[in-house]
C-alpha positions in Angstrom: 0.0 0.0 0.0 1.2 3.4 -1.1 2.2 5.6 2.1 0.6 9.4 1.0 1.5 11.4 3.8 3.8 14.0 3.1 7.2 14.3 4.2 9.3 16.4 5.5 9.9 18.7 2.3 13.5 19.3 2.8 16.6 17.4 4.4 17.5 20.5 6.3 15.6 21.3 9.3 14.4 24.8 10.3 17.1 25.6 12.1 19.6 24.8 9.3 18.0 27.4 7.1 17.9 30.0 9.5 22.0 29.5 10.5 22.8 29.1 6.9 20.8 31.0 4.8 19.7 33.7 7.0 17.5 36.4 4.9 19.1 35.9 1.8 17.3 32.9 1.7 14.0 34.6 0.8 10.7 32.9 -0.8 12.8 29.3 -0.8 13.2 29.1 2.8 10.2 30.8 3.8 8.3 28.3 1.5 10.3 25.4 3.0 9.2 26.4 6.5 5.5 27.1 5.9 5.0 23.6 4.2 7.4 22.4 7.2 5.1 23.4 9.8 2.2 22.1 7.6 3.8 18.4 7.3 5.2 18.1 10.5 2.1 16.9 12.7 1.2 14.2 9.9 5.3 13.1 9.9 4.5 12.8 13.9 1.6 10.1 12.9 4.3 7.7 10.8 5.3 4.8 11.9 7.4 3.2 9.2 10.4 4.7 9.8 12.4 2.2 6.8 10.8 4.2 4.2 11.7 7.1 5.5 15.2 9.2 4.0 18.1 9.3 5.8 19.6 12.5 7.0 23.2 13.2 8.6 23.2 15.7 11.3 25.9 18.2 12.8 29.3 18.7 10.8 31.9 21.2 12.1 35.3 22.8 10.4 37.2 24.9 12.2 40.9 26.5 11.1 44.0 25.7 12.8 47.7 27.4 12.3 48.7 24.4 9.7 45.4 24.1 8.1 41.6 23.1 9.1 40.0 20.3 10.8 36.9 18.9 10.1 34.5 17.1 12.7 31.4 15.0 12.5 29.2 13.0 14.4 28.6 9.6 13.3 24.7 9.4 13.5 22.1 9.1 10.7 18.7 9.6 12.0 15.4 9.1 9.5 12.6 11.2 11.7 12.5 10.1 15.3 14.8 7.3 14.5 18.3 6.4 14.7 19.5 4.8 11.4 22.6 4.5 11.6 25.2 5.1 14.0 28.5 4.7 12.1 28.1 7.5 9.1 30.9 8.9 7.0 29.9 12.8 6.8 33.4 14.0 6.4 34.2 13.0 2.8 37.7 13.6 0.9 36.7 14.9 -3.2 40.4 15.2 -3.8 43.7 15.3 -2.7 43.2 18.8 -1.1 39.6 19.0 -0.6 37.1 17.4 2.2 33.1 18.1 1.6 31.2 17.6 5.2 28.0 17.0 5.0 24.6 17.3 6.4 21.2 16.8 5.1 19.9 13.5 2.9 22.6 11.4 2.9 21.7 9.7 -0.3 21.6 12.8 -2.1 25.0 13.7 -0.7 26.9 10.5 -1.9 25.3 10.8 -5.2 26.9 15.0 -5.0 30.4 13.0 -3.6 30.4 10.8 -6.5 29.8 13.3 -8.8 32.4 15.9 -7.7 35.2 13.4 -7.5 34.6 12.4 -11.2 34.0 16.0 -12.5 37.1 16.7 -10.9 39.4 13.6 -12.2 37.8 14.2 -15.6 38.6 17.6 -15.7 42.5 16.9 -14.9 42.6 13.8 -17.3 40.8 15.8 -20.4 42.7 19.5 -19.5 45.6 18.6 -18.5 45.8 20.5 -15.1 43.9 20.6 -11.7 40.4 22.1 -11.6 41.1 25.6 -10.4 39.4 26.3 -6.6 37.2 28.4 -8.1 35.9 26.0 -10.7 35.4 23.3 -7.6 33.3 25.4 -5.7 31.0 26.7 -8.7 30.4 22.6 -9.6 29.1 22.0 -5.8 27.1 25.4 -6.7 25.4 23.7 -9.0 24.7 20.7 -7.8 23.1 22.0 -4.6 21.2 24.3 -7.2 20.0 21.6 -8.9 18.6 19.7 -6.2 16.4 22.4 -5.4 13.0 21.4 -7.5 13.9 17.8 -5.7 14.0 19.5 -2.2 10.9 21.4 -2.4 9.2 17.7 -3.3 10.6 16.2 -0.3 13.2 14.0 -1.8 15.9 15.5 -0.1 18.7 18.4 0.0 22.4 18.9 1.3 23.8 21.7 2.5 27.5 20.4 2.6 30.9 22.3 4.0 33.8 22.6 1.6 37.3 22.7 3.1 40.2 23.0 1.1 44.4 23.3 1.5 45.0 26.6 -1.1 48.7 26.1 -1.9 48.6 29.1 -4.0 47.9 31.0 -0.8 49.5 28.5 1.5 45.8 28.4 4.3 43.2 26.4 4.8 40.0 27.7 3.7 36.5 26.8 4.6 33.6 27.8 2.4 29.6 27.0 3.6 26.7 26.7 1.2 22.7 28.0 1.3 20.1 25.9 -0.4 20.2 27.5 -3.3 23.9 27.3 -3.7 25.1 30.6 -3.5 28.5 30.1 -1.3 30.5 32.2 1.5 33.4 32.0 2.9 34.3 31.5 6.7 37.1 33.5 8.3 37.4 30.7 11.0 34.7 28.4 11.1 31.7 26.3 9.6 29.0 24.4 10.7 26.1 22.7 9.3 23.3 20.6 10.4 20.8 20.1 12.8 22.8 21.3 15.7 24.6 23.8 14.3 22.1 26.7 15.6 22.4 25.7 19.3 26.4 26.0 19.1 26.6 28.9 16.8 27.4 31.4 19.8 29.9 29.3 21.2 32.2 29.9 18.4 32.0 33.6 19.2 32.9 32.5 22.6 35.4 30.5 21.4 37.4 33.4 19.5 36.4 36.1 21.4 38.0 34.3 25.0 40.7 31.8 23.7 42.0 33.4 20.6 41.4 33.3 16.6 41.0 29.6 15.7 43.6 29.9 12.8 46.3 30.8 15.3 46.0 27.7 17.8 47.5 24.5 17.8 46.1 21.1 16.2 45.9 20.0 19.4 43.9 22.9 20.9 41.7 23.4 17.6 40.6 19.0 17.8 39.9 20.1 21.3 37.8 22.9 20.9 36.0 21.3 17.6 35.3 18.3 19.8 34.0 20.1 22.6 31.6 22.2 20.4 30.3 18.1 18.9 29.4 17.5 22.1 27.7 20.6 23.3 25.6 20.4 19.7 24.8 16.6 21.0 23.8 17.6 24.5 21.1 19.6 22.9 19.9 18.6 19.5 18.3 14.7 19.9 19.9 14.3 16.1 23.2 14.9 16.7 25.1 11.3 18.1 27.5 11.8 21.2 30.2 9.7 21.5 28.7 7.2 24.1 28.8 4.4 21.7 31.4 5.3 19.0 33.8 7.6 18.5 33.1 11.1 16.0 35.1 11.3 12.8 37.8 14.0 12.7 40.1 14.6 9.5 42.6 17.2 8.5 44.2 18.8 5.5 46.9 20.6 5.4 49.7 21.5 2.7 50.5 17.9 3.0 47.0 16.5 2.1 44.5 14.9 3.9 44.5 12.9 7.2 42.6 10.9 9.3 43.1 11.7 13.4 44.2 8.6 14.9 41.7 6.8 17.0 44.1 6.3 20.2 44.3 10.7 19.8 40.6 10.9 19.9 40.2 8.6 22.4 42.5 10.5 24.8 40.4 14.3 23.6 37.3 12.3 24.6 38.3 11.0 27.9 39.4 14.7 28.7 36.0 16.2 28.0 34.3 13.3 29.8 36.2 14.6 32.9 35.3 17.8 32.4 31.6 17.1 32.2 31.6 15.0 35.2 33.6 18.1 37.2 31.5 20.9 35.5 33.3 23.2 33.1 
């Protein structure tokens, strides 16, 4: 039997629009939320949760002196229910460039797939890189293009881009509306449905400890980390690290990197004994 309630008509929640699109967002976001708050009392009535799409929640990028570092939880959640607990949302396109993502996470390994062989096949038939400017107006329009999709509840993404720009030897982090226009973060990104909750604590952050791009690895994991977890204390879709362990990557002038588990491990068990002492 056909299920003919509607869903939820966008991957993004309200909160994502409002963090990420802010006014510019105009009739698109306003639409999304008005056929949001129509929908949502009929999604409360479904029960089949299988048939439901699959969204990945909070991604954060912050800079650091060598570079940025990327941070994700690890849970997929489709409604009220936990899908999945062991999702990939930080995603290497090339050798210099990670896409984080949050939103339908089938529509976002379809916009992975794509960008890696746009990329390649750009190199391979032109004979040089994609320039930087070039990679972030193809993500342009593939957000852009999933818009008619969106507004029929199949699903959007509104991803992070961070690259390594050797020409200009920093790490750069650029953030994306649902349309796909793009902006570019001085110090940090989020995205997802706890991004809102944590977007003052950034502030805090630079405002009290310092610039992000001036600290350490070290001190930027541990801040990035810290942030995961306050976006987890207070947004139900956003995973802790209770059961598994969030995904953390780098890139630098040397590439990309994976932080080793034993490293996170040892951030973890610090914040843990923060909590439990009160920060």
């Amino acid at each position: 039997m056909t299920d003919n309630k509607p869903h939820l008509p966008c991957a993004c929640t309200r909160r994502d629009f409002l963090f990420k699109a802010g006014s510019g967002f105009g009739g698109l976001a306003l639409s999304c939320l008005i056929a949001q708050d129509q929908a949502r009392a009929d999604n409360s009535r479904i029960t089949n949760h299988a048939s439901s799409e699959i969204h990945g929640t909070t991604v954060i990028a912050v800079k650091y002196r060598d570079g940025v570092i990327n941070v994700g939880d690890r849970r997929a959640t489709a409604n009220f229910a936990v899908m999945y607990d062991k999702a990939e949302k930080v995603l290497p396109i090339d050798d210099y460039t990670l896409l984080a993502i949050s939103g339908s996470f089938a529509r976002a390994m379809e916009v992975v797939r794509y960008l890696r062989h746009s990329f390649k096949y750009f190199e391979r038939s032109q004979l040089q890189p994609m320039s930087l400017d070039g990679k972030l107006s193809e993500l342009a329009k593939v957000i852009a293009a999933g818009v008619p999709a969106a507004l029929q509840g199949i699903g959007g993404v509104i991803p992070i881009l961070t690259t390594f720009d050797r020409k200009t030897n920093e790490g750069r982090i650029f953030f994306y509306d649902g349309m796909g226009a793009r902006f570019e973060s001085t110090e940090f990104g989020a995205a997802g449905s706890g991004s809102l909750q944590i977007r003052g604590v950034f502030d805090y952050v630079v405002k009290t400890k310092g610039p992000f791009h001036d600290m350490s690895r070290a001190d930027a994991l541990r801040e990035a980390l810290l942030l995961l977890d306050i976006a987890a204390d207070l947004d139900a879709a956003t995973g802790g690290w209770s059961k598994v362990l969030p995904l953390a990557k780098t890139i630098t002038a040397e590439g990309i990197a994976d932080v080793p588990e034993d490293e996170l491990r040892n951030v973890v068990g610090e914040l843990n004994r923060l909590g439990r002492n009160g920060l």
